[in-house]
LOPAVEX-841308 format. One line per field, with one value per atom (N, C-alpha, C): residue number from 1; residue in one letter; atom name; x, y, z. Coordinates in nm, 3 decimals. Layout:
<atoms>
k	c(NUM,...)
r	c(a,...)
a	c(CA,...)
x	c(X,...)
y	c(Y,...)
z	c(Z,...)
</atoms>
This chain:
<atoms>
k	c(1,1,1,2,2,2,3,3,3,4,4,4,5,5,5,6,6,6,7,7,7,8,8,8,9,9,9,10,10,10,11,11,11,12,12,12,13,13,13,14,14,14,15,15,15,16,16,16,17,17,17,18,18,18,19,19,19,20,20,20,21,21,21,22,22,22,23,23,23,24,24,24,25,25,25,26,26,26,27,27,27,28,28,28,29,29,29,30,30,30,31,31,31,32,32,32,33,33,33,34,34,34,35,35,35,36,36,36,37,37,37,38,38,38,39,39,39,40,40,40,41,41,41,42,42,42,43,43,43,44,44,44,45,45,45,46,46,46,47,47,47,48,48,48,49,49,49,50,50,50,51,51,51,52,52,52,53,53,53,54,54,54,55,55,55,56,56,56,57,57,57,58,58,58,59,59,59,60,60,60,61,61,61,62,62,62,63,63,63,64,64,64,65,65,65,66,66,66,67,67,67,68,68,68,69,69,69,70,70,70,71,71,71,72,72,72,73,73,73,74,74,74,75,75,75,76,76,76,77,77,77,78,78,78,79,79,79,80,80,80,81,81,81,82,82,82,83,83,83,84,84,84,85,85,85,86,86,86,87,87,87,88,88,88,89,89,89,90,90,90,91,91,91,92,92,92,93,93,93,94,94,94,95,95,95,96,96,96,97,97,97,98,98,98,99,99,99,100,100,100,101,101,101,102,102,102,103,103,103,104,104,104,105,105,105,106,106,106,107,107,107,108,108,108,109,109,109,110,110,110,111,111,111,112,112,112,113,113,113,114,114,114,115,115,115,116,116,116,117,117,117,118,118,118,119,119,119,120,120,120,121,121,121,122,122,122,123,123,123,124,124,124,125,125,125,126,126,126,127,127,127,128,128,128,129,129,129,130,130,130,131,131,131,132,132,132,133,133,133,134,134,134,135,135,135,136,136,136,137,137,137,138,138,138,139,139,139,140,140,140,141,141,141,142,142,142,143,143,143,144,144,144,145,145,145,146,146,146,147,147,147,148,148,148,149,149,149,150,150,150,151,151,151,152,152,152,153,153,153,154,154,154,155,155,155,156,156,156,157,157,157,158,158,158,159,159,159)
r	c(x,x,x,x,x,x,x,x,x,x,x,x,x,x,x,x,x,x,x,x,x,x,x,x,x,x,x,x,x,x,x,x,x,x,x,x,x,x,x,x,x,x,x,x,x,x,x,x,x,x,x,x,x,x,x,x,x,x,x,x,x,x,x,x,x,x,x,x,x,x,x,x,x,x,x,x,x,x,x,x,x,x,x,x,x,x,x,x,x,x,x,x,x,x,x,x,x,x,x,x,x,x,x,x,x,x,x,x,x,x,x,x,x,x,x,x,x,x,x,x,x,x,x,x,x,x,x,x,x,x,x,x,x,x,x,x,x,x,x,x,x,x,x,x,x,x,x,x,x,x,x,x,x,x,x,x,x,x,x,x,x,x,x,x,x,x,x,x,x,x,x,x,x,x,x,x,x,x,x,x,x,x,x,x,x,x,x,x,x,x,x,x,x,x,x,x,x,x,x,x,x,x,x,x,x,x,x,x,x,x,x,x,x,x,x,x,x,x,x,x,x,x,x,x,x,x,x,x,x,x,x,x,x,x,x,x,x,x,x,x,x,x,x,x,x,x,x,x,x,x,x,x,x,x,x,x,x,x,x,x,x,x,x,x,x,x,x,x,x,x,x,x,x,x,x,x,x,x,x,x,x,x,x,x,x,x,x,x,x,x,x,x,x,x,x,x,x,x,x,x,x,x,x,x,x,x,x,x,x,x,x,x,x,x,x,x,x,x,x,x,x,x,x,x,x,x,x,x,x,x,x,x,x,x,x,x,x,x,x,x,x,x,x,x,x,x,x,x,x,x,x,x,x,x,x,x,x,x,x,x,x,x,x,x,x,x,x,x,x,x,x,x,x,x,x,x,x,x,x,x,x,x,x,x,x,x,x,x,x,x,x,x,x,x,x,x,x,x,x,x,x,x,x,x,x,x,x,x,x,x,x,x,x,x,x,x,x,x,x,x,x,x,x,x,x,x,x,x,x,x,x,x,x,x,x,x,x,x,x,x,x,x,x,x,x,x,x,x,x,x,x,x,x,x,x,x,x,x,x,x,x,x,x,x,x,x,x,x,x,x,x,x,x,x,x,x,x)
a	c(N,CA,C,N,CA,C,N,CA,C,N,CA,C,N,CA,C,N,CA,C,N,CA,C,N,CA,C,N,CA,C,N,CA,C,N,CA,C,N,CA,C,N,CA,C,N,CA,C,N,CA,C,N,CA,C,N,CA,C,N,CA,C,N,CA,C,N,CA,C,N,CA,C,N,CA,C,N,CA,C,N,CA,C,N,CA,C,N,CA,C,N,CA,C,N,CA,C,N,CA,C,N,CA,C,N,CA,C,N,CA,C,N,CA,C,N,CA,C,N,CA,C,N,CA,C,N,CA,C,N,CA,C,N,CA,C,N,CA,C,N,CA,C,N,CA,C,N,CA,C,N,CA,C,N,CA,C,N,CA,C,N,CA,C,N,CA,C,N,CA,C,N,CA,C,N,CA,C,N,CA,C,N,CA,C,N,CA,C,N,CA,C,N,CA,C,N,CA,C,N,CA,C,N,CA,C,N,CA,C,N,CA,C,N,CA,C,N,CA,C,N,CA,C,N,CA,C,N,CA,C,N,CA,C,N,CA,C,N,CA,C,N,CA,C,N,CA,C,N,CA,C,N,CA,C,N,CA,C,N,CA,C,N,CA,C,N,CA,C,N,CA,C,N,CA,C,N,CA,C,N,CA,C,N,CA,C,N,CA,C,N,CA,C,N,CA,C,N,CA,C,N,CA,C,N,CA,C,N,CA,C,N,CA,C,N,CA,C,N,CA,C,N,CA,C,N,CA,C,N,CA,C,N,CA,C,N,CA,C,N,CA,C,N,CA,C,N,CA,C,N,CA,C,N,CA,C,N,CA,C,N,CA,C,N,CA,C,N,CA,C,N,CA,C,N,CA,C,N,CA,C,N,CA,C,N,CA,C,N,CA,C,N,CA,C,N,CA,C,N,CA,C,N,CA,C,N,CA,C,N,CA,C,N,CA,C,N,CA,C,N,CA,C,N,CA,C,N,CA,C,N,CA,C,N,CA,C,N,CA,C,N,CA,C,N,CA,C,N,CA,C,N,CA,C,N,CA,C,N,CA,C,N,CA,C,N,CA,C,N,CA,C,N,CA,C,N,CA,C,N,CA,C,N,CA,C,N,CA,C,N,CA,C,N,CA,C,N,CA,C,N,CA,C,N,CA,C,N,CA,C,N,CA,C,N,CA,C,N,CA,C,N,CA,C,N,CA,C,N,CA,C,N,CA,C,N,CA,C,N,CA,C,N,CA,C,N,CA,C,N,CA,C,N,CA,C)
x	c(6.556,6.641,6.682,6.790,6.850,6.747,6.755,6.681,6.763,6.840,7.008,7.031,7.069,7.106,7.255,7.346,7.507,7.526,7.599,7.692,7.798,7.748,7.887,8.002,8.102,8.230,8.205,8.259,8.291,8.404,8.447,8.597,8.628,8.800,8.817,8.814,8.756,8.710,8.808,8.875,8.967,8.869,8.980,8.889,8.929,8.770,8.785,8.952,9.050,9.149,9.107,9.154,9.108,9.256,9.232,9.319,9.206,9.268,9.182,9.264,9.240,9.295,9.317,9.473,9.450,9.445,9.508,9.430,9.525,9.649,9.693,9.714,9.548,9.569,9.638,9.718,9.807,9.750,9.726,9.697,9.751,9.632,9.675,9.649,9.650,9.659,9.651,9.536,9.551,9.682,9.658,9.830,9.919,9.954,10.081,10.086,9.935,10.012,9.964,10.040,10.042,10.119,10.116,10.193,10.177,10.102,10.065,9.917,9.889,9.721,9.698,9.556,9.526,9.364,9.334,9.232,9.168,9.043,9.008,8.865,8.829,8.718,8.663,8.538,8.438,8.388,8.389,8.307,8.265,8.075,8.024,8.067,8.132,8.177,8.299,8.378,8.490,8.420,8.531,8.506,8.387,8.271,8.162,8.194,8.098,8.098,8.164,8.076,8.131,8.238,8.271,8.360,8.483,8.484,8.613,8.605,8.510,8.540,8.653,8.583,8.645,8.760,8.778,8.931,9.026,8.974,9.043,9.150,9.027,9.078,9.175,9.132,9.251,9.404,9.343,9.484,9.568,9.480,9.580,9.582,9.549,9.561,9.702,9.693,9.807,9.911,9.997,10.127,10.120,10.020,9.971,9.964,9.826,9.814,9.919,10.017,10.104,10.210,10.199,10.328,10.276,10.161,10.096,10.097,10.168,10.105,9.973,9.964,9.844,9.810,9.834,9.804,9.646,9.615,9.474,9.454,9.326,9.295,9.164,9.135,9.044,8.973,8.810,8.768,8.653,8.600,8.481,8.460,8.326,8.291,8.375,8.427,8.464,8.585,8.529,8.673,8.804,8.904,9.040,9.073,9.037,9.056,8.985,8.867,8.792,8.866,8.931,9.034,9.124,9.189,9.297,9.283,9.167,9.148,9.114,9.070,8.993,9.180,9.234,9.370,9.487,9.468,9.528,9.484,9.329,9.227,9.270,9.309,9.298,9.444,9.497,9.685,9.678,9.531,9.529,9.644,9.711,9.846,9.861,9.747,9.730,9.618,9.620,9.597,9.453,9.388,9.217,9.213,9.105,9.094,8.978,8.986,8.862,8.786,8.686,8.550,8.462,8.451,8.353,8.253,8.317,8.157,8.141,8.143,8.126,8.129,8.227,8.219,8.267,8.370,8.497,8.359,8.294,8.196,8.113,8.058,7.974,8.062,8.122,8.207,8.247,8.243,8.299,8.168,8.056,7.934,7.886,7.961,8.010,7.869,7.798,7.690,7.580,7.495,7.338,7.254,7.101,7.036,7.058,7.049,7.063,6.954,6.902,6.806,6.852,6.811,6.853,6.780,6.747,6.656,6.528,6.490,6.324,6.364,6.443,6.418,6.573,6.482,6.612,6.693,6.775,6.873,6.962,7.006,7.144,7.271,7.378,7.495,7.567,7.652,7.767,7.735,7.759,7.724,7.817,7.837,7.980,8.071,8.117,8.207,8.365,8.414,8.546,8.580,8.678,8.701,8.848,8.873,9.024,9.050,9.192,9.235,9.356,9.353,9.509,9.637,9.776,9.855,9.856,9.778,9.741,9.676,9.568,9.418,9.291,9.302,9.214,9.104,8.938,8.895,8.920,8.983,8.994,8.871,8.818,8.708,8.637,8.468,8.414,8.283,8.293,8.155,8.103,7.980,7.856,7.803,7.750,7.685,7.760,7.895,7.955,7.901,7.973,7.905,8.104,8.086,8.207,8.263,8.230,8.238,8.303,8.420,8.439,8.488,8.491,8.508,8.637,8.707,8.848,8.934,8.864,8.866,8.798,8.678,8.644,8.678,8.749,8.828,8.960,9.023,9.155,9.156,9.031,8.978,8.978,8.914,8.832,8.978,9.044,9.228,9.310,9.254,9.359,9.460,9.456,9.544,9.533)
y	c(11.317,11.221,11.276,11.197,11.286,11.220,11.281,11.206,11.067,11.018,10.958,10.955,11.091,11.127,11.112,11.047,11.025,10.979,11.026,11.014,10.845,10.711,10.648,10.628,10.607,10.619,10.518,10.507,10.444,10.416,10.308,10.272,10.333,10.365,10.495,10.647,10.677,10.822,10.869,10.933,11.038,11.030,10.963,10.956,11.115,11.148,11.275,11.322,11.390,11.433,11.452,11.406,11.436,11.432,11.540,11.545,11.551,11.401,11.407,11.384,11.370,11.366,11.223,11.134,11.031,11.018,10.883,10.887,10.989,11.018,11.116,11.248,11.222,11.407,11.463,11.348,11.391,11.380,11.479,11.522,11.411,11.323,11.274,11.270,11.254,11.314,11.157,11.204,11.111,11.113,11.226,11.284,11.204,11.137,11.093,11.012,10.906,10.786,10.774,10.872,10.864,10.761,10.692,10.597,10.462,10.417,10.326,10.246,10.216,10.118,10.134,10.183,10.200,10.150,10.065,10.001,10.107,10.158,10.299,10.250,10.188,10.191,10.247,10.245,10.353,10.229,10.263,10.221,10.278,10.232,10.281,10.374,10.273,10.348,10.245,10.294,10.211,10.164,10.001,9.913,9.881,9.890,9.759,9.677,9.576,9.415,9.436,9.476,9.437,9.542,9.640,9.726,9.658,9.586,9.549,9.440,9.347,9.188,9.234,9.359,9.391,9.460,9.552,9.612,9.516,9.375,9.300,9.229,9.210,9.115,9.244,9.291,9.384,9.437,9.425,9.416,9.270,9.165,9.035,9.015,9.103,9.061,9.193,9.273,9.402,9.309,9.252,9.203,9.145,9.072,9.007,9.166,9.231,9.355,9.389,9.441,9.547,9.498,9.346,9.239,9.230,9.278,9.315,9.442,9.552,9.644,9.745,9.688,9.785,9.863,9.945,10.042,10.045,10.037,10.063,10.155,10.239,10.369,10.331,10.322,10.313,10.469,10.469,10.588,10.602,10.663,10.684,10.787,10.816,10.994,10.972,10.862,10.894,10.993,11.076,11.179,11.077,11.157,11.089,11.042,11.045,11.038,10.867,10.837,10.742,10.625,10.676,10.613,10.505,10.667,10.583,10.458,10.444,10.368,10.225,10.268,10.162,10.097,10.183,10.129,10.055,10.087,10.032,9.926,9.928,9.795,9.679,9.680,9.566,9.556,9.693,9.651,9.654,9.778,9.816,9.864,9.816,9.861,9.925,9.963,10.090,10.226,10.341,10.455,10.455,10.508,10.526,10.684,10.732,10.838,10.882,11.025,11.070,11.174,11.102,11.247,11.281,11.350,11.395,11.468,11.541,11.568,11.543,11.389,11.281,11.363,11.440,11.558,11.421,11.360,11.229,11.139,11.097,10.993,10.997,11.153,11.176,11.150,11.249,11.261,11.127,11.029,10.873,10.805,10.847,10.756,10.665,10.731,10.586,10.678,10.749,10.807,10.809,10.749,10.762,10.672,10.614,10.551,10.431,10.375,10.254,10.196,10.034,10.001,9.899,9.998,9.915,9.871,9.738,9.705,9.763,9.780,9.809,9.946,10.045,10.197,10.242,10.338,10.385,10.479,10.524,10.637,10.630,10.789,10.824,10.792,10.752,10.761,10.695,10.651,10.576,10.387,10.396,10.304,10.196,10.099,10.022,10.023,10.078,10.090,10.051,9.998,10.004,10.040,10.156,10.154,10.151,10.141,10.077,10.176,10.214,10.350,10.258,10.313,10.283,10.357,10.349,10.417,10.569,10.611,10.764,10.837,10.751,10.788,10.780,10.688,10.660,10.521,10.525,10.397,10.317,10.240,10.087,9.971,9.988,9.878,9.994,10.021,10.043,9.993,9.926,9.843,9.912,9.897,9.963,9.863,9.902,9.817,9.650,9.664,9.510,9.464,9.358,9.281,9.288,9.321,9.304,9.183,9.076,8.942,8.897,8.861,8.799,8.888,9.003,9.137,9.113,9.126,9.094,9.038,8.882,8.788,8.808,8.857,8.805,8.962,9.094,9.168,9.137,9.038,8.996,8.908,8.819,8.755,8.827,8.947,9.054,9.079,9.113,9.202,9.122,8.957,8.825,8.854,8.868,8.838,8.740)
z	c(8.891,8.822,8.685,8.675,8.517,8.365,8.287,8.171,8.076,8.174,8.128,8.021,7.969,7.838,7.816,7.947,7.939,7.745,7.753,7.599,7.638,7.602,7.600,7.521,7.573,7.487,7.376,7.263,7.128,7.075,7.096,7.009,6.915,6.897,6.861,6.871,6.954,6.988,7.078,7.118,7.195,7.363,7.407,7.578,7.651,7.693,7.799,7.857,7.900,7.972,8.106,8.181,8.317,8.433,8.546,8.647,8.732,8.863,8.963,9.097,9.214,9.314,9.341,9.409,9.416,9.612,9.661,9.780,9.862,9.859,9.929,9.887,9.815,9.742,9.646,9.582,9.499,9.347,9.248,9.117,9.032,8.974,8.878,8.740,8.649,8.486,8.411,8.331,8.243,8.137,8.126,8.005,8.067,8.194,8.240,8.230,8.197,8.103,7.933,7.911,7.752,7.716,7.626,7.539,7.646,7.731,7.756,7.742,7.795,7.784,7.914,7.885,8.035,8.073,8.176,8.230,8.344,8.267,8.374,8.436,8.525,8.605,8.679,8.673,8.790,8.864,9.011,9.072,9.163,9.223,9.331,9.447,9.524,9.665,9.713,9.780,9.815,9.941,9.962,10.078,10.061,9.955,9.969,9.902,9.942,9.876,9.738,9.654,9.506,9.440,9.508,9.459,9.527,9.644,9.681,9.626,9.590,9.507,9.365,9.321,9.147,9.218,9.292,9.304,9.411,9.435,9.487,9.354,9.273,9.107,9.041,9.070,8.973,9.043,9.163,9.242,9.230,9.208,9.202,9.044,8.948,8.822,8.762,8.882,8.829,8.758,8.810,8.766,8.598,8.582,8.453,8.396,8.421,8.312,8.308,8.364,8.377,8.282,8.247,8.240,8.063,8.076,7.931,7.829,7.924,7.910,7.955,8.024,8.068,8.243,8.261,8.357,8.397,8.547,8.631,8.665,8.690,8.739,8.754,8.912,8.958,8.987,8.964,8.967,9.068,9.144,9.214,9.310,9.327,9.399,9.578,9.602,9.756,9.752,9.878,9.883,9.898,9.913,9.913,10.010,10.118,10.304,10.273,10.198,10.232,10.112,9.995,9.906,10.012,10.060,10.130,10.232,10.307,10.385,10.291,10.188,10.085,10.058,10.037,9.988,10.081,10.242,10.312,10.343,10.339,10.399,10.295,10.163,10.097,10.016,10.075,10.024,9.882,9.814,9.670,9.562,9.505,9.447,9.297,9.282,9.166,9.219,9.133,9.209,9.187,9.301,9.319,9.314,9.205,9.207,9.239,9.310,9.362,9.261,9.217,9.130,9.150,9.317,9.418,9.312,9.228,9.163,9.030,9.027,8.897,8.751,8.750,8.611,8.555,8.590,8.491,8.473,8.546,8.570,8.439,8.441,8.350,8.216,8.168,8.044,7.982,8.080,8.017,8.024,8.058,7.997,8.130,8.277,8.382,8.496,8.439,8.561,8.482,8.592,8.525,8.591,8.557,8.669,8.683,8.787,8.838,8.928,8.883,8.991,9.075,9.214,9.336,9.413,9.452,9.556,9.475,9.380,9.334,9.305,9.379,9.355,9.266,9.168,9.042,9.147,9.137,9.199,9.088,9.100,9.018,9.094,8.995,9.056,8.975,9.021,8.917,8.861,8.737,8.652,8.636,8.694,8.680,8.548,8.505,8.373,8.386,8.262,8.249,8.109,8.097,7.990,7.961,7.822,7.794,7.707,7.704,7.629,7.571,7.450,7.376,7.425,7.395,7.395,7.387,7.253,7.215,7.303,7.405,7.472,7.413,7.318,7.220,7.280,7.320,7.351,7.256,7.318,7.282,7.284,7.423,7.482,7.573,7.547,7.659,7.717,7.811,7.909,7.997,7.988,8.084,8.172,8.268,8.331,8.375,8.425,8.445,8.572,8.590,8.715,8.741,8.944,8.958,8.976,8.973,9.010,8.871,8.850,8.765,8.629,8.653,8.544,8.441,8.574,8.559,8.430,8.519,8.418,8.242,8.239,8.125,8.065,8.105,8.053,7.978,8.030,8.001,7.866,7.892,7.769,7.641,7.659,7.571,7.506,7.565,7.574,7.501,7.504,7.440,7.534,7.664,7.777,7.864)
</atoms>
């Protein structure tokens, strides 16, 4: 197990740059949304319970964020083959990116231990973090509950 020495992000600070694969393989860049706001989440594994409860809410909250300003980028270790199915299964309408080897995971503070059922395991840490226009954190949360995230994000946002 790691000594979970992850670094978390801090308002203000210059968020990691990252290019990752989205579900049809296609390279995506944080650089490409410069000058917007962007809502960047990690989660577990696609198509379980609570990763599809939270990327259900953010799929029915897109129009509002977006209507706000703000851009989604969903993040997690499934290859892209298993994205896509995550994306047809629930008619997901912002891009899921794949970080098969949680380098993004780590660098944003979003990997480290978790207790499940009684036993710790490594892996991904439920996080969302919020970037300014520049790429600058805005908002960053550890450990959310996907139930309800959404919502009390938007709050946080005065949206």
């Amino acid at each position: 197990m790691s000594q979970n020495l992850t670094v978390k992000l801090q308002p203000g600070t210059p968020a990691p740059d990252f290019t990752l694969s989205d579900a049809a393989g296609k390279p995506v860049s944080l650089a490409d949304y410069r000058g917007k706001n962007v809502i960047v989440y990690f989660y577990p594994k696609a198509a379980t319970p609570g990763c599809t409860t939270e990327a259900c809410d953010f799929r029915d909250s897109l129009a509002s964020l977006q209507g706000s300003g703000y851009e989604v980028l969903g993040i997690s270790p499934d290859a892209p083959e298993a994205l896509a199915h995550f994306t047809g299964d629930y008619a997901l309408t912002f891009p899921l990116l794949s970080d098969q080897d949680h380098a993004v995971a780590l660098a944003y503070g979003a990997w480290g231990e978790n207790l499940i059922r009684g036993e710790i395991t490594e892996g991904i840490v439920r996080s969302t973090v919020v970037l300014d226009p520049e790429g600058n954190v805005k908002l960053a949360q550890y450990k959310v509950k996907a139930e309800g995230h959404v919502a009390a994000l938007k709050d946080q946002l005065g949206l």
